[in-house]
C-alpha positions in Angstrom: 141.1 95.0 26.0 143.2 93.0 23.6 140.0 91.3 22.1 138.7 95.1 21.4 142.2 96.8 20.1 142.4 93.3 17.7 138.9 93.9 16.4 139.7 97.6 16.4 143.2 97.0 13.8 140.7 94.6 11.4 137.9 97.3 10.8 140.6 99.6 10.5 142.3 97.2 7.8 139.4 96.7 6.1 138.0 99.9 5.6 141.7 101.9 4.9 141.8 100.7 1.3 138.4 102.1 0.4 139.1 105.7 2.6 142.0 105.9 0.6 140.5 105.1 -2.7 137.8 107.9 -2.0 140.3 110.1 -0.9 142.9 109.7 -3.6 140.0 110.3 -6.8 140.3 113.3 -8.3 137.2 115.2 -9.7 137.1 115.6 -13.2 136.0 118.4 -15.1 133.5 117.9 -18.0 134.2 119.4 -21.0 131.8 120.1 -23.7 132.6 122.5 -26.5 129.2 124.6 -27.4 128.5 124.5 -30.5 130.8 122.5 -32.5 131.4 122.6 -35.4 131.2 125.9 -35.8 131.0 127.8 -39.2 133.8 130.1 -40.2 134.3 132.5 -42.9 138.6 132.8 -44.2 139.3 136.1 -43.7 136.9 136.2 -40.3 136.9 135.9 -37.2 135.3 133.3 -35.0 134.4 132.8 -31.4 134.2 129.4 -29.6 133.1 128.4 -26.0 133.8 125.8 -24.1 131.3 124.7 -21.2 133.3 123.7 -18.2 131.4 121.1 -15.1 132.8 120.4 -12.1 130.9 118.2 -9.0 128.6 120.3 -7.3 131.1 120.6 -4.0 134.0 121.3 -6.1 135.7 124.7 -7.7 138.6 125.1 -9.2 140.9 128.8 -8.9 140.5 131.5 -11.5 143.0 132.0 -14.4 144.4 134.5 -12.1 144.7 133.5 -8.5 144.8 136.3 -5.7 147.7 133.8 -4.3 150.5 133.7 -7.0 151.4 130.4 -5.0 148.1 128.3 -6.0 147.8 126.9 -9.6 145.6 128.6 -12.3 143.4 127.4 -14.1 144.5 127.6 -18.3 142.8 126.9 -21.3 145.6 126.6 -23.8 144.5 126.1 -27.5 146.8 124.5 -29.9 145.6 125.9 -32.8 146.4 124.8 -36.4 148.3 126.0 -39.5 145.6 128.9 -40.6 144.0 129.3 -37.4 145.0 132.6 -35.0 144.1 132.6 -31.4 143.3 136.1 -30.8 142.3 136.1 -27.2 141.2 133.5 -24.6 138.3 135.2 -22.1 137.6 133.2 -18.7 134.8 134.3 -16.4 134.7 136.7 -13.9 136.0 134.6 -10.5 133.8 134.7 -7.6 135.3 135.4 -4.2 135.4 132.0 -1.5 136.0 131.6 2.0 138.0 128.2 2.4 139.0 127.0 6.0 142.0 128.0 7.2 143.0 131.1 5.1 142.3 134.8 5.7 142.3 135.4 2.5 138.7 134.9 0.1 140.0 133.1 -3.1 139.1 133.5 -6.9 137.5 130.5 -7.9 135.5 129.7 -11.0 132.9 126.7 -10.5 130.8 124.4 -9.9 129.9 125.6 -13.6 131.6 127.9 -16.0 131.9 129.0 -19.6 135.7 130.2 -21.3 135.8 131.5 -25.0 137.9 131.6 -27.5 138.6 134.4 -30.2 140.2 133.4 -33.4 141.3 134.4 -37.1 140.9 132.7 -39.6 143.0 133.6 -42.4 142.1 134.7 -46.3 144.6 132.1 -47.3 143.4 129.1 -45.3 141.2 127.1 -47.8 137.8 126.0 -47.2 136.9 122.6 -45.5 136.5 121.3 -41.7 139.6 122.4 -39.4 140.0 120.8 -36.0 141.3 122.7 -33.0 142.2 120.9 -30.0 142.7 122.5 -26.6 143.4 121.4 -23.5 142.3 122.6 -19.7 144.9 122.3 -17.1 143.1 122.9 -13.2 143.3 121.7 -9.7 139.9 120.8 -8.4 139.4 122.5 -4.6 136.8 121.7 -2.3 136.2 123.8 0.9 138.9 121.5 2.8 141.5 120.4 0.4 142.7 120.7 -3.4 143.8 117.7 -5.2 146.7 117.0 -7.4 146.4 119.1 -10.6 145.1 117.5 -14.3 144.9 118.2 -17.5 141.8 117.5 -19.7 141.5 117.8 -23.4 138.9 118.8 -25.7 139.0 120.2 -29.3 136.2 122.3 -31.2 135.4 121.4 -35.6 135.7 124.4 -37.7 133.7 124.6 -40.9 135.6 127.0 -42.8 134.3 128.3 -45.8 135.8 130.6 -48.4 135.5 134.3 -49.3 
């Protein structure tokens, strides 16, 4: 018994470190703007999109959770001098059944696509503008969500005069 409860604490040892590792990862979210740069008129409008991937097994919750309690998912564009966000759109969520809750969440995921409205002002003069966002989620899988992260991303205007 001793012989088998002492071989028993080394596997267990050994393998800890890498269960842990596994388990401690975080998925990360792919960003990829679409399109970029993108050509802009001052004085127009413009739309950009950003194309979000998670892991196959893995969602994240809408931008307005059913549950006030869980953490959204926001796209948050810091945009420039001469550059108006007008509206940020996310998808529509889909409804998911995880263990454990009565309630179906909104999730968005394993794939999904958020865009971005924007002015660009008469006054802003022509050349290439830069406008960096950033995407704060916490990845879910049917069992458990992870600690929450922040990735950033940033589209290229080319902005041309009147």
């Amino acid at each position: 018994m001793r012989a088998f409860l002492a071989v028993s604490a080394v596997v267990i040892g050994l393998t800890a470190p890498s269960l842990s590792t596994a388990q401690g990862q975080r998925p990360r979210a792919q960003l990829a703007p679409v399109k970029s740069p993108v050509e802009a008129r001052a004085g127009a409008k413009a739309t950009v999109s950003l194309r979000v991937q998670l892991p196959p097994d893995i969602h994240v919750q809408a931008n307005k959770p059913k549950d006030p309690s869980l953490i959204p998912t926001v796209l948050t564009v810091d945009a420039p001098p001469g550059v108006v966000v007008d509206e940020v759109s996310y998808p529509a969520p889909t409804d998911f059944a995880q263990v454990g809750r009565e309630e179906k969440l909104a999730v968005l995921g394993p794939e999904f696509t958020i865009d971005v409205r924007l002015s660009i002002p008469a006054t802003t003069a022509a050349g290439t503008v830069k406008v960096p966002a950033r995407l704060r989620y916490q990845a879910c899988n049917d069992k458990v969500c992870f600690p929450p992260t922040t990735t950033l991303t940033e589209w290229t205007l080319d902005v041309r005069s009147q």
